[in-house]
N, C-alpha and C positions, 0 to 999 in steps of 0.2 A: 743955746738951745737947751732947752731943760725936758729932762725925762720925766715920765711917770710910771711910777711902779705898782701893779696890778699886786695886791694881796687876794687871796681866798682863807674864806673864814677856814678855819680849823674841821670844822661840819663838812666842807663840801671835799674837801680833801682827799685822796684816797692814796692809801700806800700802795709801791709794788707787789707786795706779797698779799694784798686785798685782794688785788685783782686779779692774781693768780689763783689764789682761791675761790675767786667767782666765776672763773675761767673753765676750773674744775667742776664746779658744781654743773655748770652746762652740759660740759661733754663725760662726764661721768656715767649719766645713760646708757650713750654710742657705745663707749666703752663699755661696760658688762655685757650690752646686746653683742656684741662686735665679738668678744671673747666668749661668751657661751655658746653662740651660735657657727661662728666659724674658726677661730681656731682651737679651742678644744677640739671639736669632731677633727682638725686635721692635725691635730698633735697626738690624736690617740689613733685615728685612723694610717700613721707613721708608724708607732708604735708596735700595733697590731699587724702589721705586714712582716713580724720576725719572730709570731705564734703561728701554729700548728693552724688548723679549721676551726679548732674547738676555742680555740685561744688561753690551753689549759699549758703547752710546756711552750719554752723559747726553744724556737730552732734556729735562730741565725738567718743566715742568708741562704739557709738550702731552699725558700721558696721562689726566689731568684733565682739559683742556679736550673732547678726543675722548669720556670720560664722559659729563659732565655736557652737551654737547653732542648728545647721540643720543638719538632721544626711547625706544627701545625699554629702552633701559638706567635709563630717567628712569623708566619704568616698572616695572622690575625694582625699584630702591631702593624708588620709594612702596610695592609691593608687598610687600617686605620689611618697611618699617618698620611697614605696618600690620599683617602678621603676628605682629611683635613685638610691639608693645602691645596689640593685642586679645589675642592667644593667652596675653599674661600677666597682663594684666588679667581676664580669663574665667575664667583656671586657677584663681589665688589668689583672685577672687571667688565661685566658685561653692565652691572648697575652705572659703571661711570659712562660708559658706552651708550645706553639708550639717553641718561641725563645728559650727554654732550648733545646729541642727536634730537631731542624734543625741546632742547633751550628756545631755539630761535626760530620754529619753524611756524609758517601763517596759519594753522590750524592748531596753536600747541595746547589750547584749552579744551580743545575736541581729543588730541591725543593722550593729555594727561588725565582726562576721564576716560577711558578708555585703559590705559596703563592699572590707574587706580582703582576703578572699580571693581572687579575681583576682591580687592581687597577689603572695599567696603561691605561687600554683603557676607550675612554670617554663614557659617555653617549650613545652620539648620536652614534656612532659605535656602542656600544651593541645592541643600538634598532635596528639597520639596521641589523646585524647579526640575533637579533630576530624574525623580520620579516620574512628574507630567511627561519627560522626554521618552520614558523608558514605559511609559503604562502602556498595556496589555490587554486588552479585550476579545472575547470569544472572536473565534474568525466569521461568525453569520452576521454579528455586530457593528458599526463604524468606529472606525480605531479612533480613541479620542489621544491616546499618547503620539505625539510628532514623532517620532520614528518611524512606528509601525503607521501611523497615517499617511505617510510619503513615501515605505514602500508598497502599501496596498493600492494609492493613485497611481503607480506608475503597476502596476496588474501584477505586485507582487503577492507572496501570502503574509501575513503576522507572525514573528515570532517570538514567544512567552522570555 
């Protein structure tokens, strides 16, 4: 059985350390973006938490102690962190919850517009939608806003 052995020219060759270097040159970029933009700010903003307000003398750890010292602020954090894990524990449980729930059901195209839509409209469309709900017209007038127009059918008055 006879082998054959594949040469490449000298040209197409490329060393390890070529390609290391061209490795670098790609993410070199990343890298600056990556360091100027977030960790500087959190290596100085580490930093800066063991100055004064001013950021003119080092005080240590006395703005820790003054923290965790203060019950108002002891109730800020608990308040926080339980914000934190409920509001994402709730989010993500209740999202796996309706996505279990609208998988398989015979209307699920009906129901995931219906889910979705909110979502799709912008802003400013809701407001203007809003608005028509909530417009206001003299009381001698016909209410053109659906609020006041359903309660003045039913022999309410308008309210501004």
């Amino acid at each position: 059985m006879a082998t054959q052995q594949v040469t490449t020219s000298p040209r197409t060759r490329r060393t390890r350390s070529s390609i290391y270097w061209w490795a670098l040159v790609w993410i070199a970029p990343a890298l600056i973006l990556e360091i100027t933009f977030f960790l500087y700010p959190l290596f100085n903003s580490i930093l800066l938490r063991f100055y004064n307000s001013t950021s003119t003398t080092f005080v240590g750890l006395r703005n820790y102690q003054q923290v965790f010292s203060n019950p108002n602020l002891l109730k800020v954090i608990r308040n926080n962190l339980l914000w934190l894990v409920l509001a994402t524990i709730l989010t993500v449980g209740l999202g796996l919850v309706i996505a279990v729930l609208v998988d398989r059901v015979k209307i699920e195209s009906i129901v995931k517009s219906a889910l979705f839509l909110p979502m799709a409209i912008s802003f400013v469309a809701a407001g203007v939608i809003w608005r028509f709900v909530y417009k206001f017209d003299p009381a001698d007038q016909p209410q053109t806003g659906l609020l006041n127009a359903i309660v003045t059918f039913f022999g309410g008055q308008p309210h501004a």
